[in-house]
C-alpha positions as CSV (number, residue, x, y, z in Angstrom):
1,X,-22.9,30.4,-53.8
2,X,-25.7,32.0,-56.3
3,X,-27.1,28.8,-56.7
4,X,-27.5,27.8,-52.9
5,X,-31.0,28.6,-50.8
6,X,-30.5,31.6,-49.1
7,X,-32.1,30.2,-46.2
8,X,-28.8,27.9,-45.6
9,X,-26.2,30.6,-46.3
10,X,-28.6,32.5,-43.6
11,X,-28.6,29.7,-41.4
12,X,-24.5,29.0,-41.6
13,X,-24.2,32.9,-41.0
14,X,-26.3,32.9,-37.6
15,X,-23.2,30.3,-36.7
16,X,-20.7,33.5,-36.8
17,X,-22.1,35.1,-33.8
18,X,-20.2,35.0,-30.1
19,X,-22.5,32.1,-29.0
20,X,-20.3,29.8,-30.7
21,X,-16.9,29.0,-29.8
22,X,-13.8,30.0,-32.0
23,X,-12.9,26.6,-33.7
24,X,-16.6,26.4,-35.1
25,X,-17.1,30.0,-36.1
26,X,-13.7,29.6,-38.2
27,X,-14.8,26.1,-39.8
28,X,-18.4,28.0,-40.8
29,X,-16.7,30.9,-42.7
30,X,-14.7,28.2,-44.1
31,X,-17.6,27.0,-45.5
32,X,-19.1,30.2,-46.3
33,X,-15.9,30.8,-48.6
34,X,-14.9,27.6,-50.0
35,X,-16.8,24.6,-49.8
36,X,-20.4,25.3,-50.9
37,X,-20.7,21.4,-51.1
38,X,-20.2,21.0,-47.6
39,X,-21.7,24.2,-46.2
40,X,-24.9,22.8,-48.1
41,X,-24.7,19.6,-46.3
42,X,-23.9,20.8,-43.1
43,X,-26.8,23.5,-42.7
44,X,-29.8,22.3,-45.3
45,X,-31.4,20.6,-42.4
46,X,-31.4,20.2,-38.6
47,X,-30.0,17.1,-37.4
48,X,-33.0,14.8,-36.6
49,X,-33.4,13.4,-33.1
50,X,-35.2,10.3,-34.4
51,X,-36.6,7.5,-31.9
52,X,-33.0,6.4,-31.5
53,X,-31.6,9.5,-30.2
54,X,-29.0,11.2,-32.6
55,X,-26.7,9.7,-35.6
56,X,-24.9,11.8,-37.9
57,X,-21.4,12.9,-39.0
58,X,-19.4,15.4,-36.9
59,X,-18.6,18.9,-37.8
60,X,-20.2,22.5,-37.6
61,X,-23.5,23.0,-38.3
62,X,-26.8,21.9,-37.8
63,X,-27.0,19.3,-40.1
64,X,-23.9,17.6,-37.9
65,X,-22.7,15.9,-33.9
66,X,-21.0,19.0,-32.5
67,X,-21.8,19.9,-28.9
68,X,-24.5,22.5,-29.9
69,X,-27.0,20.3,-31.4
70,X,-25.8,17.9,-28.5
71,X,-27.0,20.3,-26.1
72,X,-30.0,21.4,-27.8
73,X,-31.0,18.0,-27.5
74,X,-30.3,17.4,-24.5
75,X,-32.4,20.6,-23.3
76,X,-35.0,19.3,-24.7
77,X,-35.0,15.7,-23.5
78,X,-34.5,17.4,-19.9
79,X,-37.5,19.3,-20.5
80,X,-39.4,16.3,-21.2
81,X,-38.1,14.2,-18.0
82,X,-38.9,17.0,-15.8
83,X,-42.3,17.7,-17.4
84,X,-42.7,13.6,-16.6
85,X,-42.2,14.0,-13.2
86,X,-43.6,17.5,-11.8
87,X,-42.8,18.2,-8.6
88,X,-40.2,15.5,-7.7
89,X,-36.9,16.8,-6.6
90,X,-34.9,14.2,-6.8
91,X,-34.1,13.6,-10.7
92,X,-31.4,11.6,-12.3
93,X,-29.6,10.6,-15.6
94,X,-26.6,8.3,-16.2
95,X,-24.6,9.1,-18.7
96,X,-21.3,6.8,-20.8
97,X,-20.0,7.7,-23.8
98,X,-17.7,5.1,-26.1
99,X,-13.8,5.7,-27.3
100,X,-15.2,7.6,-30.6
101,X,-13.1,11.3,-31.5
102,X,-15.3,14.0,-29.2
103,X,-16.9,11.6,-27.1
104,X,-15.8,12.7,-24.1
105,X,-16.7,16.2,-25.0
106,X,-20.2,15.3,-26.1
107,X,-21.1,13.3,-22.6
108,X,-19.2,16.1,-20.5
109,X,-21.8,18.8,-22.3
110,X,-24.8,16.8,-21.6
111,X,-23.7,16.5,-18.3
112,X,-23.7,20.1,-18.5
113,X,-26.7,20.9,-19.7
114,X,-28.7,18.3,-17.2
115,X,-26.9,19.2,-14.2
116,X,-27.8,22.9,-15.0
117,X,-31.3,22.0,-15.3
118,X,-31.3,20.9,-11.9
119,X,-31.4,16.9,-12.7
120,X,-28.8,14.9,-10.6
121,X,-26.2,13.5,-13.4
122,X,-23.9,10.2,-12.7
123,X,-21.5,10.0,-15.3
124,X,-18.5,7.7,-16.0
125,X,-15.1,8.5,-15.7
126,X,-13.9,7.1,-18.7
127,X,-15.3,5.2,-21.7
128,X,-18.0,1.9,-20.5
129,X,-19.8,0.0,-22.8
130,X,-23.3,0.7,-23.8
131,X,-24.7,-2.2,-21.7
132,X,-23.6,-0.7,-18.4
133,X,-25.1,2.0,-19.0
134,X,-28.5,0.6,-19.5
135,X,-27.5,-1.2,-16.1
136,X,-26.2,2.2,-14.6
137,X,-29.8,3.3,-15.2
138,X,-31.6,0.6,-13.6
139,X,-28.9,0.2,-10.7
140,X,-28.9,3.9,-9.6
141,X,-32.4,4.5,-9.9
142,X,-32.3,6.9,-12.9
143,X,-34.8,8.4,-14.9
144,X,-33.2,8.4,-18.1
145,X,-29.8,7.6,-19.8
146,X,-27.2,9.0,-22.5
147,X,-25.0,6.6,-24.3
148,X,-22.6,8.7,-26.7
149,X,-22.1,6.3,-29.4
150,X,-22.5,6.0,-33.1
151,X,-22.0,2.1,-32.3
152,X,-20.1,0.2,-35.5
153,X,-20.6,3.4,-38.2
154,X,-17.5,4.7,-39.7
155,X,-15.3,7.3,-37.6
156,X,-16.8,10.4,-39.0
157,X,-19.8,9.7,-37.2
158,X,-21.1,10.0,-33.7
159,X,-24.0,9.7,-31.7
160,X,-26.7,9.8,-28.7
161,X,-28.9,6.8,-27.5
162,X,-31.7,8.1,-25.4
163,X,-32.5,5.7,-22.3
164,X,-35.6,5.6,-20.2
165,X,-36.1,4.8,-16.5
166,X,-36.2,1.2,-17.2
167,X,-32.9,0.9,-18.5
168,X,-34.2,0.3,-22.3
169,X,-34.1,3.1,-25.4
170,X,-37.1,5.3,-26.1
171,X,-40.4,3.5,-27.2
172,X,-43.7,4.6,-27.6
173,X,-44.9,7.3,-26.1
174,X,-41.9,8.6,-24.7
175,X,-39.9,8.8,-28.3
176,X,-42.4,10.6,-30.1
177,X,-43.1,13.1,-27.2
178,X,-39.2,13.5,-26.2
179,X,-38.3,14.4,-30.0
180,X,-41.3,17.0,-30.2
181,X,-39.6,18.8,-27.0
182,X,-36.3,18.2,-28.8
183,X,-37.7,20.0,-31.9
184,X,-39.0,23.2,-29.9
185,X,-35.3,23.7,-29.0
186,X,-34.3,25.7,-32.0
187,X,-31.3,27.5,-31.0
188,X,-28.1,27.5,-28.4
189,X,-29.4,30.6,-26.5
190,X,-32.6,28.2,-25.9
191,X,-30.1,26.3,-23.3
192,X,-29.0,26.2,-20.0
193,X,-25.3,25.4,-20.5
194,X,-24.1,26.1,-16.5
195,X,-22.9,23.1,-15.2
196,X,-23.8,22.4,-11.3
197,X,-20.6,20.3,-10.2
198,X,-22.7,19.4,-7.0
199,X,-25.2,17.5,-9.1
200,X,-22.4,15.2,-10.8
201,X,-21.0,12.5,-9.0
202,X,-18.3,10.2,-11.3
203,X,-18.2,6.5,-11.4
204,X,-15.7,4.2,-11.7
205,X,-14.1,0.6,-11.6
206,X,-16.0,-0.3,-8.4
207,X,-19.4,0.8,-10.5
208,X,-17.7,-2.1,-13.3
209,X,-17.3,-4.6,-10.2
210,X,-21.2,-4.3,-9.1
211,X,-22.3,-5.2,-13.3
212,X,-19.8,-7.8,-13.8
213,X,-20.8,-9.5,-10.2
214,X,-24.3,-10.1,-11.9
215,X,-22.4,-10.8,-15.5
216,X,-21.0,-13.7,-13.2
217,X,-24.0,-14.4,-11.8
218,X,-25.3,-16.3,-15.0
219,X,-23.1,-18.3,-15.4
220,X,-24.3,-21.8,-16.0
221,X,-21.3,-24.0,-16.1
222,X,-18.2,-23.1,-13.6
223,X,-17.7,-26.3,-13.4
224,X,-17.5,-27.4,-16.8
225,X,-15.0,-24.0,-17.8
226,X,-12.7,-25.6,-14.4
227,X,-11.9,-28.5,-16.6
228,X,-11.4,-26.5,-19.8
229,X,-9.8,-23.9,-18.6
230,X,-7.0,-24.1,-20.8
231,X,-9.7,-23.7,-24.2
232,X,-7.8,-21.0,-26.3
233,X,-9.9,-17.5,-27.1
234,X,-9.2,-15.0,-29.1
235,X,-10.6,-11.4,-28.5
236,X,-10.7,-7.8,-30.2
237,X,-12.7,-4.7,-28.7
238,X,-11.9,-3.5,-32.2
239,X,-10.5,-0.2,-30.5
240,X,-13.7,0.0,-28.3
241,X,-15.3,0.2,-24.8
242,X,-15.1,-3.9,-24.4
243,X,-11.2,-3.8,-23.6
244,X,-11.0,-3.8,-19.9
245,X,-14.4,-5.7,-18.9
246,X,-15.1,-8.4,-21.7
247,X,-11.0,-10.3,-20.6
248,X,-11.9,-9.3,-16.8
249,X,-15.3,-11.2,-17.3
250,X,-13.7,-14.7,-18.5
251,X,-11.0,-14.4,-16.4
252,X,-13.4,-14.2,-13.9
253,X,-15.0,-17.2,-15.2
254,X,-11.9,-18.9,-15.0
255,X,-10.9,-19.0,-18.9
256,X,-6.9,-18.8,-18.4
257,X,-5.9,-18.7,-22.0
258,X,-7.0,-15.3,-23.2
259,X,-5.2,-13.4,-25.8
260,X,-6.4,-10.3,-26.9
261,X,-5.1,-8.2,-30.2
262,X,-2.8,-5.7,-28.9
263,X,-3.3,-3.0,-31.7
264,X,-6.7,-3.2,-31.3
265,X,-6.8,-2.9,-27.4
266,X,-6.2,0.9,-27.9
267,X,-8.6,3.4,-27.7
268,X,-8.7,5.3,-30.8
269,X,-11.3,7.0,-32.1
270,X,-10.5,6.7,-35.5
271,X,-9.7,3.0,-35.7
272,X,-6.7,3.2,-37.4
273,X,-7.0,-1.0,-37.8
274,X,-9.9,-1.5,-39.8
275,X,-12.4,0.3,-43.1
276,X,-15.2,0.2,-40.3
277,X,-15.3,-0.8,-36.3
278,X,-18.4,-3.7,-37.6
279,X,-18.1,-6.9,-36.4
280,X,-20.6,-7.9,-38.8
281,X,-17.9,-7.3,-41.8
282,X,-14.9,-9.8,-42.3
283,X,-12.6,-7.3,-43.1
284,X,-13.0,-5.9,-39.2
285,X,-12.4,-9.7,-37.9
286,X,-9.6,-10.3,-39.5
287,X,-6.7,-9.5,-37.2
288,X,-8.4,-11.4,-34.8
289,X,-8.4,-14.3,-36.8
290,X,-5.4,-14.1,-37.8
291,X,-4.2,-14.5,-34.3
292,X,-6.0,-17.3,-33.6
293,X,-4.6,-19.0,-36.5
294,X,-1.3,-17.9,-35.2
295,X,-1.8,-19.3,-31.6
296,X,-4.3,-22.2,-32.6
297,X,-7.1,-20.5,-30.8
298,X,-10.7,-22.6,-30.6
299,X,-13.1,-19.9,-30.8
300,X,-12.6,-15.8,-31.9
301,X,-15.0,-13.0,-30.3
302,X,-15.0,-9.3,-31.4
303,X,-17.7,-6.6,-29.7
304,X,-18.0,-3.2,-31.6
305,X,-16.7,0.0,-30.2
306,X,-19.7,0.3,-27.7
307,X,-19.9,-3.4,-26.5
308,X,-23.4,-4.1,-27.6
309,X,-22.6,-6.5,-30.8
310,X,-20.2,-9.1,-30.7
311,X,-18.9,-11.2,-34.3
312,X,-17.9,-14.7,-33.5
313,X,-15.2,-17.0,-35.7
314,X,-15.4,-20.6,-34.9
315,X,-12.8,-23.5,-36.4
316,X,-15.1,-26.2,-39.0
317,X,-13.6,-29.6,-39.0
318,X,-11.3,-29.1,-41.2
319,X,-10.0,-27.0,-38.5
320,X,-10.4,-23.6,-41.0
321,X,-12.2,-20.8,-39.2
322,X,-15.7,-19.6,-40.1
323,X,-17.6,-16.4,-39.0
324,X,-20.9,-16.9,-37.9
325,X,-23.3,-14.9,-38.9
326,X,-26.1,-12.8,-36.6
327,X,-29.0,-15.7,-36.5
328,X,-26.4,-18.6,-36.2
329,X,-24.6,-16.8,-33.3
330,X,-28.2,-16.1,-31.5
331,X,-28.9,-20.0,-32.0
332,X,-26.4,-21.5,-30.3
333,X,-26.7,-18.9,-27.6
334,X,-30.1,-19.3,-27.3
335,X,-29.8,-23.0,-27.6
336,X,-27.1,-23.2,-24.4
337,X,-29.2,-21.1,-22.4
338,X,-32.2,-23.6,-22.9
339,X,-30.3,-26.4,-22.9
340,X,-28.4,-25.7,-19.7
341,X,-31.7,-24.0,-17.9
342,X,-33.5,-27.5,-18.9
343,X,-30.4,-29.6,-17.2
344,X,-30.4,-27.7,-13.8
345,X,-33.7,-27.9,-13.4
346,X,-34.3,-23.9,-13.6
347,X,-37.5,-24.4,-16.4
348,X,-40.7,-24.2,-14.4
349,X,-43.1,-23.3,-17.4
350,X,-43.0,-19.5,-16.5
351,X,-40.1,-18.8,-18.5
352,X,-39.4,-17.0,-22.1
353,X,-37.3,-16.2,-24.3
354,X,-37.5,-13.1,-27.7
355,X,-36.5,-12.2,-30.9
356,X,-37.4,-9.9,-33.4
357,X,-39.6,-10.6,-36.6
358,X,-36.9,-10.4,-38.9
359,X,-34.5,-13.0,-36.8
360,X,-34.3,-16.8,-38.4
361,X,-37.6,-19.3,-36.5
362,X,-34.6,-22.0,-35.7
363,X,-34.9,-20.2,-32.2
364,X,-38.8,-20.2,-31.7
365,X,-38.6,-24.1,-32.8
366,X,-36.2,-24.9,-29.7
367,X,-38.3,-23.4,-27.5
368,X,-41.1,-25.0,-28.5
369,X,-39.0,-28.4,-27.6
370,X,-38.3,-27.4,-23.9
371,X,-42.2,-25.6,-23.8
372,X,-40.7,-21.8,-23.1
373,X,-42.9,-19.4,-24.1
374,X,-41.8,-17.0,-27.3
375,X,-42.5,-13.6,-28.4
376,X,-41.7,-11.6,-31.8
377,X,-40.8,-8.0,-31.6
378,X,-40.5,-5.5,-34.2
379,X,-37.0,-4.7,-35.0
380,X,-34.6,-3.2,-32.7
381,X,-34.0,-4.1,-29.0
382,X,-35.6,-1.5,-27.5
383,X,-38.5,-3.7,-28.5
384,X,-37.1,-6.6,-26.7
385,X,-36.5,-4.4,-24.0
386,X,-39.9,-3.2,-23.6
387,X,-41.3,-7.2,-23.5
388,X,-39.1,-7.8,-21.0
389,X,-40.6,-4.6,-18.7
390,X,-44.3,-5.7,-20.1
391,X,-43.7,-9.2,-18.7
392,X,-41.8,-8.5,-15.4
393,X,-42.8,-10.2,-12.5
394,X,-44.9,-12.3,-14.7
395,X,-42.6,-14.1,-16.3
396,X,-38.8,-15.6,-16.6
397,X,-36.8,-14.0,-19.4
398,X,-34.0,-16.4,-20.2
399,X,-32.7,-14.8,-23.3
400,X,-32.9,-13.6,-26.6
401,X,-31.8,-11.8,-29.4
402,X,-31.6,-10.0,-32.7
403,X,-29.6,-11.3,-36.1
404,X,-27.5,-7.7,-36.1
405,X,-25.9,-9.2,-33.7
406,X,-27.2,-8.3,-30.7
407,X,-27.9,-10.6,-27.7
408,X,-28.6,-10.8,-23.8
409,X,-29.6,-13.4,-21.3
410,X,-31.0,-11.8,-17.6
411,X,-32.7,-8.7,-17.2
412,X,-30.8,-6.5,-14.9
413,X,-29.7,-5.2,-18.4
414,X,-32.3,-3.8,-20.8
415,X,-30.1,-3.6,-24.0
416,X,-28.1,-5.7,-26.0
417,X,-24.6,-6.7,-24.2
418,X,-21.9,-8.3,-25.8
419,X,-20.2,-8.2,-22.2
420,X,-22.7,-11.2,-21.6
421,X,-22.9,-12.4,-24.7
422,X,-18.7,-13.0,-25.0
423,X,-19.2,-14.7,-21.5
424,X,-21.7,-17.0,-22.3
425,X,-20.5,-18.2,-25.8
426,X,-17.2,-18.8,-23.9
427,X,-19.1,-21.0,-21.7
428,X,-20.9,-22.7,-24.5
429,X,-17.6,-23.7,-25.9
430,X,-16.5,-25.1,-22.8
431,X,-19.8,-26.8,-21.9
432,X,-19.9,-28.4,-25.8
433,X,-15.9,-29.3,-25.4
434,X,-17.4,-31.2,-21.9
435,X,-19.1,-33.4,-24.7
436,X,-16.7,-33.8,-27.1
437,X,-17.7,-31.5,-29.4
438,X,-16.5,-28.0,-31.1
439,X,-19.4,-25.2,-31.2
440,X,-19.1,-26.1,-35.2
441,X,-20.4,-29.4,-34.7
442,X,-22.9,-28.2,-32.2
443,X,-24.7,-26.2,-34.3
444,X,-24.7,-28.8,-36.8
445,X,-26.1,-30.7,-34.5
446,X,-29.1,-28.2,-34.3
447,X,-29.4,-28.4,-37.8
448,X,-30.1,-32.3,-37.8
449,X,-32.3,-31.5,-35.3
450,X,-34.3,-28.9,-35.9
451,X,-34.0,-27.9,-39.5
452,X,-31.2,-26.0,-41.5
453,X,-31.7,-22.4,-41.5
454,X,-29.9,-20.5,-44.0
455,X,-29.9,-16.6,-44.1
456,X,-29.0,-13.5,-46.5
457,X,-28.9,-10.4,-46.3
458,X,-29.9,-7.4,-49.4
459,X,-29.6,-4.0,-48.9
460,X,-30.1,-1.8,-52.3
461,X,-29.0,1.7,-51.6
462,X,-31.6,4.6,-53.2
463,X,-30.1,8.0,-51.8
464,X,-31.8,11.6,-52.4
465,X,-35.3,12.6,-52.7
466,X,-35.9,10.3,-56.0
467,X,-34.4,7.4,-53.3
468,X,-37.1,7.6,-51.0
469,X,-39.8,7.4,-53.6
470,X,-38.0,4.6,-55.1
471,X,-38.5,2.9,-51.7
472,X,-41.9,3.8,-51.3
473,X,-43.0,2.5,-55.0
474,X,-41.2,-1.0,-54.0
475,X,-42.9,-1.1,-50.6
476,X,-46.5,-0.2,-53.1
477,X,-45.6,-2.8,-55.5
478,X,-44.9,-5.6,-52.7
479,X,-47.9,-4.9,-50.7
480,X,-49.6,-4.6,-53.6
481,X,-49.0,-7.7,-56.0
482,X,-47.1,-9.9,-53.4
483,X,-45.0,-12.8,-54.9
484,X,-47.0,-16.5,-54.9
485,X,-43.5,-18.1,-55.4
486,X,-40.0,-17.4,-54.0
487,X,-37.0,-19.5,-55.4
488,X,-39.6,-22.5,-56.3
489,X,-41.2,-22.5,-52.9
490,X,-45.7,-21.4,-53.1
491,X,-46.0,-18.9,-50.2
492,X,-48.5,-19.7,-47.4
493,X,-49.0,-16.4,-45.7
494,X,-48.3,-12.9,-46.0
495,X,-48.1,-10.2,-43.2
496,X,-48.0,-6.8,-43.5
497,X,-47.3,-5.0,-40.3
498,X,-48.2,-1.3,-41.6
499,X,-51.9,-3.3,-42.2
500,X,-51.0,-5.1,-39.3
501,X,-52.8,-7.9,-40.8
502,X,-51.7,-11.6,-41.4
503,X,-53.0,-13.8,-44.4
504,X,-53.2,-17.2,-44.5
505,X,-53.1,-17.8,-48.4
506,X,-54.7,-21.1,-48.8
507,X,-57.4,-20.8,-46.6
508,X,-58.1,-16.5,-47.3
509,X,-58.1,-15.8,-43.7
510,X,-56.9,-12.9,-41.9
511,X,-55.9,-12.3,-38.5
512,X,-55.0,-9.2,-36.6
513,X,-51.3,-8.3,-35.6
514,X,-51.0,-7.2,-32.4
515,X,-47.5,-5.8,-32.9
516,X,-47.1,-1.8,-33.4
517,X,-47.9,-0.5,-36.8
518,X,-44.4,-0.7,-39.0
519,X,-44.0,-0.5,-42.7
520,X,-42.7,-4.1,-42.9
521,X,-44.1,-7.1,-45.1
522,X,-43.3,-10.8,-44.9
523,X,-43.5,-14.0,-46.9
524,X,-43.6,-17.7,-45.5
525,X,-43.4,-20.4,-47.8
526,X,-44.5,-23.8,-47.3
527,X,-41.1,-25.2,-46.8
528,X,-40.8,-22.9,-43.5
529,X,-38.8,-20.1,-45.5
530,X,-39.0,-16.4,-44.4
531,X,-38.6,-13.3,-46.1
532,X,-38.7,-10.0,-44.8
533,X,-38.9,-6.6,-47.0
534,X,-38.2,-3.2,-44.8
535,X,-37.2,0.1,-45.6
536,X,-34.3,1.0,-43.0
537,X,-35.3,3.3,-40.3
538,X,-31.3,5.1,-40.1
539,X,-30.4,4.6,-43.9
540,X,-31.5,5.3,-47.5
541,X,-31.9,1.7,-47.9
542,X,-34.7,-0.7,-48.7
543,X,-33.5,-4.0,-46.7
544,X,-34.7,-7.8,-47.7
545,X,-34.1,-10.4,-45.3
546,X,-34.1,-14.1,-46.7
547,X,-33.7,-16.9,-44.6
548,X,-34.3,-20.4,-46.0
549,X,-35.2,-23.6,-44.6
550,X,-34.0,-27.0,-45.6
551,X,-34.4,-30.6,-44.6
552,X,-30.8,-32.1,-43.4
553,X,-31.8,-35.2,-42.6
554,X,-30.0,-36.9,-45.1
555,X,-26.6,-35.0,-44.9
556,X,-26.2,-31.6,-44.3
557,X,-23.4,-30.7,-46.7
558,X,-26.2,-31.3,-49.8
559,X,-28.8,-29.6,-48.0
560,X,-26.4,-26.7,-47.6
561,X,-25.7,-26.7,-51.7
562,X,-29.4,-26.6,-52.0
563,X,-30.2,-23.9,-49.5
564,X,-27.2,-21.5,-50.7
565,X,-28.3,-21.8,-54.4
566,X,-32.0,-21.1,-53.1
567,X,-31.2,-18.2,-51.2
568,X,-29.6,-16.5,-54.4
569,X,-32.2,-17.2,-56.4
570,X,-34.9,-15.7,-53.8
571,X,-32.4,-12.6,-53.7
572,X,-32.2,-12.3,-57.4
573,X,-35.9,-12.6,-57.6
574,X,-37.1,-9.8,-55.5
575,X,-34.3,-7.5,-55.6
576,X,-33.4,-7.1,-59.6
């Protein structure tokens, strides 16, 4: 202990006193008397409410998700929505939480702490997926929203989305102002933990029926999923909030052969199935393809243990399954909902669809084809979100997406939903089987037609202090002396959102980026490749995005060869 900061082993102390409950005071001393590693990482620091909200491992302290820094939080967002709104009486939050260990326990103390600070709360009676919450929001006329969640992270970890009135996470102002209210709350005895049980009122299954009514309500093809009913899916909630209301929704739809992965239809908080609840990883799709091998299943769908990212596995032709990745899942959803708008005759010209900067062009080049307007965003869909309020009542949003994937069609959400996004891949499937086709030889078929897009992602690591200077130097040195070449291919054009400046390279000229400043730089080649360089805002990680286009106009499977060998040479470039 003689070689930790006072200052922690003061702070961990001020955790002994009656203000905390028995079970935390014990785990402190613990600390305190034998694990100076942990005590260190558990009190060196308060646990930052970022623009997100909260994300961190649980445990005591104040470095850590337990329902004290919960409820400090939580004071101090109430502060802010009432200091938003002086004078009105009427206040409200909604508030879901997913199936992670304390969940429950963190939503019923925010519930707490807003009901006591006289703001009506509506709160779920059981776990609900991110999504309808963001609908909750909008539909009950809320001011805010909580989403416990630490979405796909590993078990140890929860955390707290912060929702404004318009059903979309904190942007600008609100997320700076709410996390310097946040930051005045500096202690427990600095909040009002008396819950008012006549300000709560509980939602159930009839709230579900009211957001999967309007789920329905996109559908495009009814007809088409009548005659294929019978298509085979495959579906995981990976332990998760999807369970009940992703099988209810294509049932709904009319999909009859649904089989679901029984171990993973239980709620378990420490998903006892997989490494990490990511749909994004193989390792968490595999029991779910492995079913659908076993039951000769034509498409596989896993959401994440909030519902707001879903990992599709689709069969090739040689009938062998193959995940998707993020951008190729977002093109053939984006590439339905055009498709299918444009053959009912719902495209008038006032329509749109969004993205974020770092998600593959293949979707602003169909657009362009049916003459639907496009918009960039920063990344994260709070940005898409906030587009889609900028633009209401001026505009159409079809759709749109991010290549984490995340994706939504309609607006009466204001998040990513995997809810909708299951449904309408579904119907994709059926609509592409109406053809004759698999959604493999669809989105081949985009290829030939619009260009091969190939994507990587590289994420180096650099934890500690010497980590974020690491970042910042390679951030310097990019913006600095930006490559002229990547994998053989002369770049055209830099842009450099923390500049917010665009360069045209062959002509010198610069234009202005209208986007929010962001410390993100970009690269376009003349062959129509993007690459993307981006410190992560969550992680100590520096993150490069490469996505390469090729010509398959005279056979994909070469073009493929020459796009996978270019991409590793672009990654081996930049990032060693």
């Amino acid at each position: 202990m003689n070689n930790i900061d006072p200052k922690i082993i003061e702070r961990a102390k001020s955790w002994l006193t009656e203000q905390y409950d028995e079970e935390t005071r014990k785990s402190v001393q613990n600390m305190l008397d034998n694990d100076p590693n942990e005590l260190v990482e558990s009190f060196y620091r308060n646990l930052e409410f970022g623009t997100g909200g909260l994300r961190g491992i649980m445990g005591a302290g104040t470095n850590r998700m337990n329902i004290y820094t919960v409820a400090m939080a939580t004071q101090g967002f109430a502060n802010y929505i009432k200091m938003m709104h002086p004078g009105k009486k009427d206040l409200s939050v909604a508030i879901s939480y997913d199936g992670r260990n304390n969940s429950p326990a963190f939503a019923n103390v925010t519930a707490d702490v807003m009901s006591a600070n006289g703001i009506k709360v509506y709160i779920f009676d059981c776990l609900r997926p991110t999504p309808e919450l963001s609908f909750a929001v909008r539909e009950m006329k809320c001011d805010a929203g909580v989403m416990v969640t630490a979405s796909h992270n590993p078990k140890e970890y929860n955390g707290y989305k912060a929702y404004w009135n318009d059903g979309g996470q904190l942007v600008s102002p609100h997320d700076k102002n709410v996390i310097a209210e946040v930051e005045k709350i500096t202690d427990p005895s600095m909040v009002n933990f008396k819950r008012n049980p006549d300000l709560i009122t509980v939602l159930d299954e009839k709230f579900d029926d009211i957001y999967l009514e309007k789920v329905y309500g996109l559908s495009l093809s009814l007809d088409l999923i009548k005659k294929h009913k019978d298509m085979r899916i495959v579906y995981t909630p990976i332990h998760g909030t999807g369970r009940r209301l992703v099988p209810e929704i294509l049932k709904r739809k009319g999909f009859e052969n649904v089989y679901c992965v029984e171990e993973q239809m239980v709620v378990d908080g420490n998903f006892p199935t997989v490494k990490s609840p990511n749909p994004e990883e193989p390792a968490a799709m595999a029991l779910a393809v492995k079913k659908a091998q076993e039951v000769n299943a034509d498409l596989v769908m896993a959401t994440d243990p909030d519902a707001d990212r879903v990992g599709i596995a689709i069969k090739d032709d040689k009938g062998e399954f193959i995940l998707l990745n993020g951008n190729q899942t977002g093109s053939l959803f984006v590439y339905y909902l055009l498709t299918r708008w444009k053959e009912l005759g719902k495209l008038t010209g006032k329509e749109y669809i969004v993205k974020t900067i770092v998600t593959t062009e293949l979707i602003f080049e169909m657009a362009k084809k049916y003459n639907v307007d496009r918009y960039d965003v920063l990344t994260g869909f709070k940005y898409i979100a906030d587009k889609i309020l900028e633009l209401e009542g001026k505009k159409q949003f079809i759709g749109g997406g991010e290549e984490s994937y995340g994706y939504l069609a309609g607006d009466f959400v204001r998040d990513k939903d995997a809810v909708i996004a299951t449904s309408m891949v579904a119907e994709a499937a059926a609509w592409a089987a109406e053809q004759g086709k698999t959604l493999y030889q669809l989105l081949m078929d985009i290829y030939k037609e619009f260009g091969l897009y190939k994507e990587k992602l590289v994420s180096l690591t650099k934890k500690g202090i010497s980590g974020t200077e690491e970042i910042k130097a390679l951030m310097a040195k990019f913006r600095t002396t930006p490559p002229s070449v990547i994998a053989g291919e002369k770049v055209i054009e830099t842009r450099d959102y923390k500049l917010q400046e665009a360069k045209d390279l062959t002509t010198g000229k610069v234009t202005p980026i209208t986007l929010p400043k962001s410390d993100v730089l970009q690269f376009f080649t003349e062959s129509g490749s993007k690459i993307t360089i981006r410190p992560s805002g969550t992680e100590p990680k520096i993150k490069f995005y490469f996505s390469m286009k090729g010509d398959a106009s005279n056979g994909l499977e070469a073009a493929i060869k020459t796009l996978d060998a270019k991409l590793e040479q672009a990654a081996k470039e930049l990032t060693e």
